[in-house]
C-alpha positions in Angstrom: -121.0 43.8 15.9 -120.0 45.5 19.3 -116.4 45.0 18.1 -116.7 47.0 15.2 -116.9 50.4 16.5 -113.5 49.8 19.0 -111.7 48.6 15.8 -112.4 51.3 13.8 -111.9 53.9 16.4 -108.7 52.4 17.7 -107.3 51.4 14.1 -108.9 53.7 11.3 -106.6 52.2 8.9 -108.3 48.5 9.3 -110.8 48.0 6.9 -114.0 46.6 8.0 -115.3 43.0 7.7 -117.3 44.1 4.8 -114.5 45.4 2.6 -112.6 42.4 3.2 -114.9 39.5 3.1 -116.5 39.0 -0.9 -120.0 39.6 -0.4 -122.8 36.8 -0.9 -126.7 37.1 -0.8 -126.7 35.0 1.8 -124.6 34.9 4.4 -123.6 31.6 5.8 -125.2 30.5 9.3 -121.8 30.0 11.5 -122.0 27.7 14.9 -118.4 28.2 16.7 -117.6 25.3 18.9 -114.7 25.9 21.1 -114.9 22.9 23.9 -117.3 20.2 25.6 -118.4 20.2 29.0 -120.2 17.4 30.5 -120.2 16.2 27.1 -122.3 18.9 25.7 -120.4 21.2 23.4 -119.9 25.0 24.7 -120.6 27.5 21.9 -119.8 31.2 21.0 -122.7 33.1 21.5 -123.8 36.9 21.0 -121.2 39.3 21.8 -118.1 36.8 22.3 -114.6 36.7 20.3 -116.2 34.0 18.4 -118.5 36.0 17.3 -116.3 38.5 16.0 -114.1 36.0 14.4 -117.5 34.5 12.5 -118.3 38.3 11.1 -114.5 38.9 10.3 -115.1 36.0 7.9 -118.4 37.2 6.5 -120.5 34.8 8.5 -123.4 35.2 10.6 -123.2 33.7 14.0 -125.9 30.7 14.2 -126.2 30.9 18.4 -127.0 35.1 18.2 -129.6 34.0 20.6 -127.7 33.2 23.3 -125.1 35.4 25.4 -121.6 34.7 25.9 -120.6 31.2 25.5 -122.8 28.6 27.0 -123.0 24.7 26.6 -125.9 24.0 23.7 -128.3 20.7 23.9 -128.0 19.0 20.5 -131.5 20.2 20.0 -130.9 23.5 20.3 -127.7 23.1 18.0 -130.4 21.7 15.3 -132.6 24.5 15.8 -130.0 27.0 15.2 -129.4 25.9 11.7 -126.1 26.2 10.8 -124.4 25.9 7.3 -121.4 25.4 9.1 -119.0 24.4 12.6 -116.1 25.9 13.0 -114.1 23.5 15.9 -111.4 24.2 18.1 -109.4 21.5 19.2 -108.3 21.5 23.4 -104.8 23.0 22.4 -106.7 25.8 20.4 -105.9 24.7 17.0 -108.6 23.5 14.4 -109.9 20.0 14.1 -107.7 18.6 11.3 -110.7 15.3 10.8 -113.1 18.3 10.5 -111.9 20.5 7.6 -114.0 20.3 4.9 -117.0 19.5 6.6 -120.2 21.5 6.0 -123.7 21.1 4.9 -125.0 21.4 1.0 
């Protein structure tokens, strides 16, 4: 959300999210991993790029309670609820095993 007023007052002619993205009744609960530490995956929380990039596609970020991106405990990654990951392989590309995956 805190990316949305820079866009639009640095590039009126971009639409916003919401004229892109088809609208659902529910949004879909987003978790963006982007690496592990210490074996515990690090996560995109509240006011990060991968935040942005989860709006941009009509999502709504699953770890808005944390700030900035910070390592989550499996349990808190249960908690959060997602629908769906969204993984970033180490070279910054997406997980080709993972595409697909998501929760009914």
């Amino acid at each position: 959300m805190c990316y949305r007023p820079f866009i639009s007052e640095s590039v009126p002619d971009i639409p916003t999210p919401a004229g892109v993205v088809a609208k659902t009744e529910t949004p879909r609960r987003v978790l963006f991993e982007l690496s592990l530490q210490n074996q515990r995956p690090v996560i995109g929380g509240r006011g990060t790029s991968a935040e942005a990039i989860i709006e941009l596609g009509g999502g709504v970020n699953a770890a808005g309670a944390i700030e900035g991106d910070k390592p989550m405990a499996d349990e808190a990654i249960i908690a959060a609820a997602p629908d769906m990951v969204v993984m970033m392989r180490r070279d910054g590309t997406a997980s080709e095993e993972n595409h697909g995956t998501q929760r009914s």
